[in-house]
C-alpha positions, 0 to 999 in steps of 0.5 A: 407514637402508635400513629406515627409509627403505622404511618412509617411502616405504611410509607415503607410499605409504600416506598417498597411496592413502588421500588419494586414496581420501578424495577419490573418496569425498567425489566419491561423496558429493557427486555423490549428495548432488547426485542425491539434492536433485535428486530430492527436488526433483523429487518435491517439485515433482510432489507440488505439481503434484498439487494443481493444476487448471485454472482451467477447472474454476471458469469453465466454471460462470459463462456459464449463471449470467451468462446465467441473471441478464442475463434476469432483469435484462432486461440484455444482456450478452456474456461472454468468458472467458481464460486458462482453461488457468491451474493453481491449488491445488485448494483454490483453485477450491473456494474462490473460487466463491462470492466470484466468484459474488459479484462477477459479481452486483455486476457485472450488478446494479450496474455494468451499464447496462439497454440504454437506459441505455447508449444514452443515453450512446453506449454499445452496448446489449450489455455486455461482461464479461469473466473472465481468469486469468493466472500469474507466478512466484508467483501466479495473478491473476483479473480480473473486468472490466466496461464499466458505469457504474463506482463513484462516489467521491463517493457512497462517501464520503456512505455513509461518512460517513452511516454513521458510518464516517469523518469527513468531515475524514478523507476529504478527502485521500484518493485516488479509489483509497482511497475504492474500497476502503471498498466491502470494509467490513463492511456498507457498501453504497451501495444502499437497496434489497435485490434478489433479484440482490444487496444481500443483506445479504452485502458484498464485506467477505466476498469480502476475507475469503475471498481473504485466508484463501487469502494473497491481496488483492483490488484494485478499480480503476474509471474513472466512466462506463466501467467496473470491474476487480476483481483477484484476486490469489493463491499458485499453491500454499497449502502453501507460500510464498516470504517475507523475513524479518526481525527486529524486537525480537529476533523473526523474522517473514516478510513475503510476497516476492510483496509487497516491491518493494525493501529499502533503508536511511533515514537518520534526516535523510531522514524527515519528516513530512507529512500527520500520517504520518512519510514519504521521497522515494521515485522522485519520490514521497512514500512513507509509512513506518511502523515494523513495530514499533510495528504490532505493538503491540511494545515497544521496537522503535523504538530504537536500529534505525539502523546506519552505512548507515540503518534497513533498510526493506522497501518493501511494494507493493500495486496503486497503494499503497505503504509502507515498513517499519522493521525491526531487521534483514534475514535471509533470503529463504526457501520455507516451509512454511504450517501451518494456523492454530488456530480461536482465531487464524482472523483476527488483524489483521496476521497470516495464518498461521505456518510452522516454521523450520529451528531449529524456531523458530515465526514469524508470517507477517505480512499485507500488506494489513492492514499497510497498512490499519493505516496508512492507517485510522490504527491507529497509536496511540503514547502522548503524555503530557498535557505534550506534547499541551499543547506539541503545542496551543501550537505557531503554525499556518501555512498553506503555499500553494504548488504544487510538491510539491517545494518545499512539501515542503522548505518544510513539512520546515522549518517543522515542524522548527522546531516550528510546525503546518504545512497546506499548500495547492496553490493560492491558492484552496485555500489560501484555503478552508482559511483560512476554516476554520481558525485560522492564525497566519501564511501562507506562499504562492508567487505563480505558482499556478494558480487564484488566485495569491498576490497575489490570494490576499493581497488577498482576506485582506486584504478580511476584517477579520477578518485585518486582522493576520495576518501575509503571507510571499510567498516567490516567483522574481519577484525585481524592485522591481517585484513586491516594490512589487506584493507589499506592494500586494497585503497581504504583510508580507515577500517573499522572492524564492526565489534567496536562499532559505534556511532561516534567512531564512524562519525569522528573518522568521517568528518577527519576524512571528508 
């Protein structure tokens, strides 16, 4: 019994020391490991800084240039430079010359005024122009900013149109903002003339391009009669990249984190439709969605991707623009690895490069700015059979005039899910223009509207004989026997005042109607 006992205490002993030994190795072992991440991330961050120079290096060669084409424009101009100090990759300072060099000659042959032209218009004769780097977290931004004439959106949109680009039709709806961007078209140019300053058959669509082989976007923001900035905005380092990824019919791809301004969940209900693009109330403004699927061209992607809490959605930001996109599935924020892409794949829509992943998986690295162009222009192509385009040209059109974007939101929601072709208005005289130039079955309209409210809009179609029949809904707060006599006065069919509003009244009193 004494034996055995020793025995125990001894394998006690025993199992003791070695459970202590065990936990100063694992100690030993994290410690080291600690020490060992924390030098190879120290190498890693000097071996990046290796590649990094000052931005000085590039804007130290633009006074003399500035200097040198002010003279040959007879143009006085006074340059200021900032942000200097500003570290970027090596490759960017190479890179982005000429396409600086580019968009400082745009500035002083197209956006600045000759001396007598400023003074005309209470302007001083010297101009002032002005370079800037700056860095946040992720990227280095290069503004080139000038006080000229700034860019004019209605001739854009001419030269578009002339030049067979848009129809006119198309560009209608646009804001000023998008019709700033059609200036990084191939060969689009508002000059007739080719200066020996520029204009020489080489467009700002080649300084997107070589902003876009960096990862970055270019931005251009212009207020008419004061001036234009042009934002340049790029990762610190090309080597690597901080990205979300995502999936999408079982595929990963990585979005840039530079881009994405928030994730969240839709829900199936939240989704409506305006302007021809599916699209959410978002911060008190309608945001367009798109699902990344169907941009990519994949198969199958747009099924089945809603869980218990909604479609995960990625909201992509760029300058003023914003989109939402409908993925699969959210993974992961990493820092990758950008691989250089083959000359075979140099520029694939949507795509900007690739990197490996810790499984040795291959994945995209999807492109920003081209997902929202794709939108925008329209390159979302889903297949309609001829049954349905023939249902689609069945459906009654309604004019839908009204002011608040809330309400003529709600109100186009409605009649759209009820299967009617809705063109909204924001005024009376708005809403009269479109008549004119369209074929509606019925009209829906507010009557405290700016510029012609809804009784006069409803008399004005009364005057045309032509719209003898067509059918006037009033929809309005003004709830009195009063207004109602003044509405049906005026031409209007039916008057609903907005205190008994619902869905199924406007609806029943439509389909009576039309």
């Amino acid at each position: 019994m004494n034996l055995d006992a020793a025995n125990q205490n001894k394998a006690q002993h025993l199992t003791e020391a070695i459970e202590i030994l065990l936990d100063r190795l694992s100690s030993s072992t994290r410690e080291h490991s600690s020490r060992l991440d924390s030098i190879s991330t120290h190498l890693e961050n000097r071996v990046r800084t290796l590649r990094l120079l000052p931005l000085s290096n590039l804007f130290n060669l633009f006074p003399r240039l500035v200097r040198d084409l002010a003279r040959s424009q007879q143009k006085n101009i006074e340059l200021a430079i900032a942000g200097g100090e500003t570290n970027a990759d090596k490759r960017i300072l190479e890179d982005m010359k000429d396409p600086l060099i580019h968009l400082l000659r745009n500035a002083i042959d197209h956006g600045i005024e000759t001396p007598e032209e400023r003074e005309k218009v209470g302007k001083p004769p010297t101009a002032n122009l002005r370079i800037t780097g700056s860095q946040t977290a992720s990227q280095i931004i290069i503004t080139i900013s000038d006080d000229g004439r700034g860019l004019d959106a209605d001739r854009i949109k001419r030269t578009a149109i002339a030049k067979g680009l848009y129809r006119e039709e198309d560009l209608d709806n646009w804001t000023r903002s998008q019709l700033y961007n059609l200036i990084f078209l191939p060969g689009f140019s508002t000059r007739t003339d080719v200066t020996a300053v520029s204009g020489r058959g080489v467009g700002l669509d080649v300084v997107r391009t070589n902003v876009e082989k960096l990862k970055g976007s270019i931005e251009v923001n212009s207020t008419p009669g004061q001036g234009t900035t042009f934002s340049l905005r790029l990762g610190i380092t090309l080597a690597t990249a901080s990205v979300l990824l995502v999936k999408v019919c079982d595929i990963i791809h990585a979005i840039p984190l530079e881009a994405v301004k928030t994730t969240f969940f839709v829900a199936s209900q939240d989704i409506f439709t305006l302007e021809g693009r599916e699209t959410i109330a978002l911060e008190g403004q309608a945001t367009s969605i798109a699902h990344l699927a169907t941009l990519l061209e994949l198969e199958g992607g747009t099924s089945s991707l809603e869980n218990s809490l909604g479609t995960p959605c990625i909201l992509l930001e760029i300058g003023d623009n914003r989109l939402g996109l409908l993925v699969n599935e959210l993974l992961d924020t990493q820092e990758v690895v950008l691989k250089p892409q083959s000359q075979l794949l140099k520029r694939v829509r949507n795509v900007s490069g690739a990197t490996i992943l810790g499984n040795g998986e291959v994945c995209t690295i999807l492109n920003p700015g081209d997902l929202l162009r794709s939108v925008q222009q329209g390159r979302i192509s889903p297949t309609v059979s001829n049954s349905a385009i023939a249902t689609i040209k069945k459906k009654p059109a309604i004019l839908l005039a009204e002011d608040s974007i809330t309400i003529r939101t709600q109100e186009k929601r409605i009649l759209e899910g009820a299967g009617y072709e809705v063109t909204t208005a924001v005024d009376g005289l708005d809403g009269l223009n479109k008549l004119r130039n369209g074929h509606f079955d019925a009209v829906i309209s507010d009557v405290q509207m700016p510029n012609l409210d809804g009784l006069q809009l409803a008399a004005r179609i009364r005057q045309n004989p032509d719209y003898n029949e067509l059918p006037i809904i009033l929809v309005t707060s003004l709830a009195s026997d009063e207004d109602k006599k003044r509405g049906v006065e005026a031409g209007a069919n039916a008057y609903i005042p907005k205190g008994s509003f619902n869905r199924d009244i406007l609806l029943d009193t439509l389909k009576r109607l039309v």
